[in-house]
C-alpha positions as CSV (number, residue, x, y, z in Angstrom):
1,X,86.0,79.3,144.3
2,X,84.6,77.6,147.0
3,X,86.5,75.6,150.2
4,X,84.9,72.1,151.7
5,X,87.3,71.3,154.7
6,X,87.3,67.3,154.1
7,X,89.2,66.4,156.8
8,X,91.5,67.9,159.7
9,X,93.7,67.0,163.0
10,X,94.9,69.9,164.4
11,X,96.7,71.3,161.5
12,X,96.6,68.6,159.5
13,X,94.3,69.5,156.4
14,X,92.7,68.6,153.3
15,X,90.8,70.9,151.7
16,X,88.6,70.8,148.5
17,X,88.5,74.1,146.3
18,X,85.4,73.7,143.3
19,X,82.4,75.3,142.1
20,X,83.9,78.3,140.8
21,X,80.9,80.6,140.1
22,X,82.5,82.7,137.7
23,X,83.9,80.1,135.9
24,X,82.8,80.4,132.1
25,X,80.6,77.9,131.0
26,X,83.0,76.6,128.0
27,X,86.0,75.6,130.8
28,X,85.5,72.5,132.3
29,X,84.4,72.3,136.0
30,X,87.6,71.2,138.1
31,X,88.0,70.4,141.6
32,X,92.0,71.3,143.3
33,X,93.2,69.8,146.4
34,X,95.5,71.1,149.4
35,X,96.9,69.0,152.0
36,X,98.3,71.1,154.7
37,X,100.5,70.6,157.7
38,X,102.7,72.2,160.1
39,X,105.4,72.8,158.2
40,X,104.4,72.5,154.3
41,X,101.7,72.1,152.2
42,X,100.9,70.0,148.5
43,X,98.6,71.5,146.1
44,X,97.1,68.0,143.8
45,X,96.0,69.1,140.0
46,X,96.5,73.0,140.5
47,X,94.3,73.5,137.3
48,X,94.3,75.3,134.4
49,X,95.5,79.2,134.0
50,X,91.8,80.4,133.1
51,X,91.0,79.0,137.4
52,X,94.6,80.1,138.5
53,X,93.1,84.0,139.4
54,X,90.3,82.3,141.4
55,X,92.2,79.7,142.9
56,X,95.2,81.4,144.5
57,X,92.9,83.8,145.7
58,X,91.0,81.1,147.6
59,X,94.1,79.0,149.1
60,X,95.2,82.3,150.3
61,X,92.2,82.4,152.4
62,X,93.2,79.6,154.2
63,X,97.2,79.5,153.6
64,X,100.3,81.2,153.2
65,X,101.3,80.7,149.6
66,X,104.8,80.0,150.5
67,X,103.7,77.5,152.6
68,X,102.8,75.4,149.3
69,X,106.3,73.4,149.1
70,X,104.8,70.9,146.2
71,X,102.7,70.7,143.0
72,X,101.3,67.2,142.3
73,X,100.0,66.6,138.6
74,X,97.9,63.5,138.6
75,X,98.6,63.8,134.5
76,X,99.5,65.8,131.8
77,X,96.2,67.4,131.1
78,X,96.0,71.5,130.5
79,X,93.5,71.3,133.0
80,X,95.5,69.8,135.8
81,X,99.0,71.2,134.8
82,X,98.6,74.4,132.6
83,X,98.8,77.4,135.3
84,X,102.5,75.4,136.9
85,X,103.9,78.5,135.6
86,X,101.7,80.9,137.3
87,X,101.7,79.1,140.3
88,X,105.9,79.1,140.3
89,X,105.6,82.9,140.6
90,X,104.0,82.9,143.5
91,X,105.3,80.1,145.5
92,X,108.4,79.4,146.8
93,X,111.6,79.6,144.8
94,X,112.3,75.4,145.9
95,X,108.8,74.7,144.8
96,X,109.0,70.9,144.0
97,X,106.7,69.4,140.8
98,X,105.8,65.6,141.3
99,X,104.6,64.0,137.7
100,X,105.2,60.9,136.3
101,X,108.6,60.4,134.5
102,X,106.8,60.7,131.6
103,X,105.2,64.2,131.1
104,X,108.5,65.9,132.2
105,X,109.6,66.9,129.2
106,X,105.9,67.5,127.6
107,X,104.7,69.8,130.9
108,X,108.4,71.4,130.5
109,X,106.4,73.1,127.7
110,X,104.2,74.4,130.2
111,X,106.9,75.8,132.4
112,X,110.8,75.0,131.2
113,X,112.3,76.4,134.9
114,X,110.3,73.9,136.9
115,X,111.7,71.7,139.4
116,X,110.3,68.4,138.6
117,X,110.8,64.7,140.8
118,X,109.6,62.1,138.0
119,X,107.5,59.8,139.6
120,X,108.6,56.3,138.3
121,X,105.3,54.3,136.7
122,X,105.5,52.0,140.5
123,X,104.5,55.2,142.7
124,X,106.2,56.8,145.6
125,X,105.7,58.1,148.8
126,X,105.8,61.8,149.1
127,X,106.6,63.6,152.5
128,X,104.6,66.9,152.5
129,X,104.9,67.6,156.4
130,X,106.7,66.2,159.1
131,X,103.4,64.1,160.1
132,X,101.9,64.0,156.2
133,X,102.8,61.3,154.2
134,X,101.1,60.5,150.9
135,X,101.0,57.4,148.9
136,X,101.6,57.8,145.0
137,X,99.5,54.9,143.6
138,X,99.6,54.1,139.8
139,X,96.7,54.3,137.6
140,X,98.2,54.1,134.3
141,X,95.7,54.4,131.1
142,X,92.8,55.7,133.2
143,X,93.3,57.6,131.1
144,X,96.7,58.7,130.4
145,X,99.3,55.5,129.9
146,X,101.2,57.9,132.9
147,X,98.6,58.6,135.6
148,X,98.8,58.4,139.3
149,X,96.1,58.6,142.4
150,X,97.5,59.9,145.7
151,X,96.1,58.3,149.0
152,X,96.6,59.3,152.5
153,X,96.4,56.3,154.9
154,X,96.0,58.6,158.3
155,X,92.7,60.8,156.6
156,X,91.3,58.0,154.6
157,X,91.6,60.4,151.3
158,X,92.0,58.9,148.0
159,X,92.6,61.5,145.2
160,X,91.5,59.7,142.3
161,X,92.3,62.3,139.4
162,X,89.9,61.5,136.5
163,X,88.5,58.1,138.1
164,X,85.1,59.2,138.9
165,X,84.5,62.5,137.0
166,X,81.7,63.2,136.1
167,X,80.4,66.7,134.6
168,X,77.7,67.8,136.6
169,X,75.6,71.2,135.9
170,X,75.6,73.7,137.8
171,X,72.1,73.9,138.9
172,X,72.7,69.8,140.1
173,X,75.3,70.8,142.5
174,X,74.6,71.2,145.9
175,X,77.5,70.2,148.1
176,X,80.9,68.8,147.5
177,X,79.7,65.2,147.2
178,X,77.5,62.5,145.8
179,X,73.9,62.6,148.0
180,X,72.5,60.1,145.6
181,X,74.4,57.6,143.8
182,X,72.0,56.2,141.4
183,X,70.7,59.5,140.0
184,X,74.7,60.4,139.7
185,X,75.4,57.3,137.3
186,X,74.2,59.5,134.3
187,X,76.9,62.4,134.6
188,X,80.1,60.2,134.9
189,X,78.7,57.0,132.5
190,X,79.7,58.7,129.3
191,X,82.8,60.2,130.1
192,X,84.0,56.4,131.9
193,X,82.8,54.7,128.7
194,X,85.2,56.9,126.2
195,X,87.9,58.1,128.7
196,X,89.2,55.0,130.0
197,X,91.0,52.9,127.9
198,X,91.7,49.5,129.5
199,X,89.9,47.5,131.4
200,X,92.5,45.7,132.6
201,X,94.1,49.0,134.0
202,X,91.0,49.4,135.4
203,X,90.3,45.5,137.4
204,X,94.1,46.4,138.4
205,X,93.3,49.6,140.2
206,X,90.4,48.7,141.7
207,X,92.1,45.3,143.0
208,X,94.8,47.9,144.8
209,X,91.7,50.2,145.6
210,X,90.3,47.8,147.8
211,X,93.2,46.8,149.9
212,X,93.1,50.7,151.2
213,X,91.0,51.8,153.8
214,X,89.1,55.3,152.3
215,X,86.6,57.1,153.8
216,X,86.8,59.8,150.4
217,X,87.5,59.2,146.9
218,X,88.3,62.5,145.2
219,X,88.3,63.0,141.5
220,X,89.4,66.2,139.1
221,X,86.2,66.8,138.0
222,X,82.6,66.4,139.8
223,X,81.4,65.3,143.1
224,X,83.2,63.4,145.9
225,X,82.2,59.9,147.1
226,X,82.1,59.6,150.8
227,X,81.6,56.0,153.0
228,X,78.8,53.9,151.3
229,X,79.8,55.6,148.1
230,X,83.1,54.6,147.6
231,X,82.3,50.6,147.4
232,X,79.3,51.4,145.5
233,X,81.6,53.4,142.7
234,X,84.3,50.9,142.3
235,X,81.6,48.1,141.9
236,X,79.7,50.2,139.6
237,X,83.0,51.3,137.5
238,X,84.3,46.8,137.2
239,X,81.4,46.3,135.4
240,X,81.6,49.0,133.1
241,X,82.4,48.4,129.6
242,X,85.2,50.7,128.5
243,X,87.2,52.1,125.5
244,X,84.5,53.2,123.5
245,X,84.8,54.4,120.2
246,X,86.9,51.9,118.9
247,X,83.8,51.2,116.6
248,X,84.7,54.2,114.8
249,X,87.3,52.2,113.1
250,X,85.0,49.7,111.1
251,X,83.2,52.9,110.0
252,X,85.7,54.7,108.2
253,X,87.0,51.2,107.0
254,X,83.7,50.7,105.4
255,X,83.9,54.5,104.0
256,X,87.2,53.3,102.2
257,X,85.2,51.1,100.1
């Protein structure tokens, strides 16, 4: 697993951990996030229990695990939210799980002992550190009707979750982010076309996207957008139409005769 510094003030961190090598090829490619500071630290999308061997191995390179004081599930996905089990072994015992209000009891399945704070569907802001404070922004039905993007005004980060993925091979990967927007289009089109559900959700977010001031938008899966990048994303993602496969409807209507 592999650790892109993204941004840092003293000890004031965010740090990217993707590109598992020895990932298998059938487990989807997913990128974790750790904002550190003095006196705590906030794992975003922790990731699945087949990357949780190869992840806390990495953080541990660059933290103490019982510095990690908060989980933060974007969603309710296995692959964000799966290894919360795992991960309450080996943090500490007041290790707090930020989710939305609705996935408590589903991720409870997950991990029935967790601490959870239920995000309500309007966001939050979440104190990590003494000088870290995080935005909890709400990006409801893109995908999941209960999904949240975390900002941080002072590094200009915007962790989108799955706004933005984009499933990349292996052999196209060579950095952390986007080098060329336009050839980049053709790994996230498909999964933007199915995944997201509303476009309305979607004119909404991007609306609130553009009051902030982001130097890095951050999703779950893929490359990273960085300056230029960002603005060019958002514009490419309003036009997009979305919700596809609702044509799948009038074809099995038509196969009931």
């Amino acid at each position: 697993m592999k650790c892109t510094e993204l941004w840092a003030e003293g000890e004031y961190r965010w740090l990217a951990f993707a590109d598992d090598p020895a990932k298998p090829e059938n487990v989807i490619d997913t990128n974790q996030l750790v904002v550190v500071g003095s006196q705590g630290c906030m794992l975003i999308d922790p990731g699945g229990v087949e990357v949780f061997p190869a992840m806390v191995a990495a953080v541990t390179q660059e933290v103490p695990v019982d510095t990690i004081r908060h989980l933060f599930l974007s969603h309710q996905d296995p692959d964000v939210s799966s290894a919360l089990p795992l991960w309450r072994q080996v943090c500490r015992e007041d290790l707090t799980t930020h989710v939305s209000w609705m996935w408590t009891g589903f991720v409870s399945h997950f991990d029935r002992e967790a601490r959870f704070h239920a995000i309500p569907d309007e966001g939050c802001d979440i104190q990590v550190s003494p000088e870290v404070w995080l935005k909890v922004l709400p990006a409801h039905y893109l995908h999941s009707p209960g999904n949240f993007s975390i900002y941080d005004p002072k590094a200009k980060v915007l962790f989108s979750g799955d706004i933005g993925a984009a499933l990349v091979p292996r052999e196209r990967r060579s950095g952390i982010y986007v080098e060329d927007f336009a050839s980049h289009i053709q790994y996230m089109e498909a999964f933007h076309r199915r995944w997201m559900g509303s476009a309305a959700a979607r004119d909404k977010w991007i609306a609130m996207v553009r009051r902030l001031d982001v130097d890095i938008l951050a999703p779950q899966h893929g490359l990273l957008f960085r300056g230029a990048d960002v603005g060019r994303f958002l514009d490419w993602l309003g036009e997009l139409p979305l919700a596809g496969g609702l044509d799948s409807f009038d074809q099995a209507t038509a196969r009931l005769g």
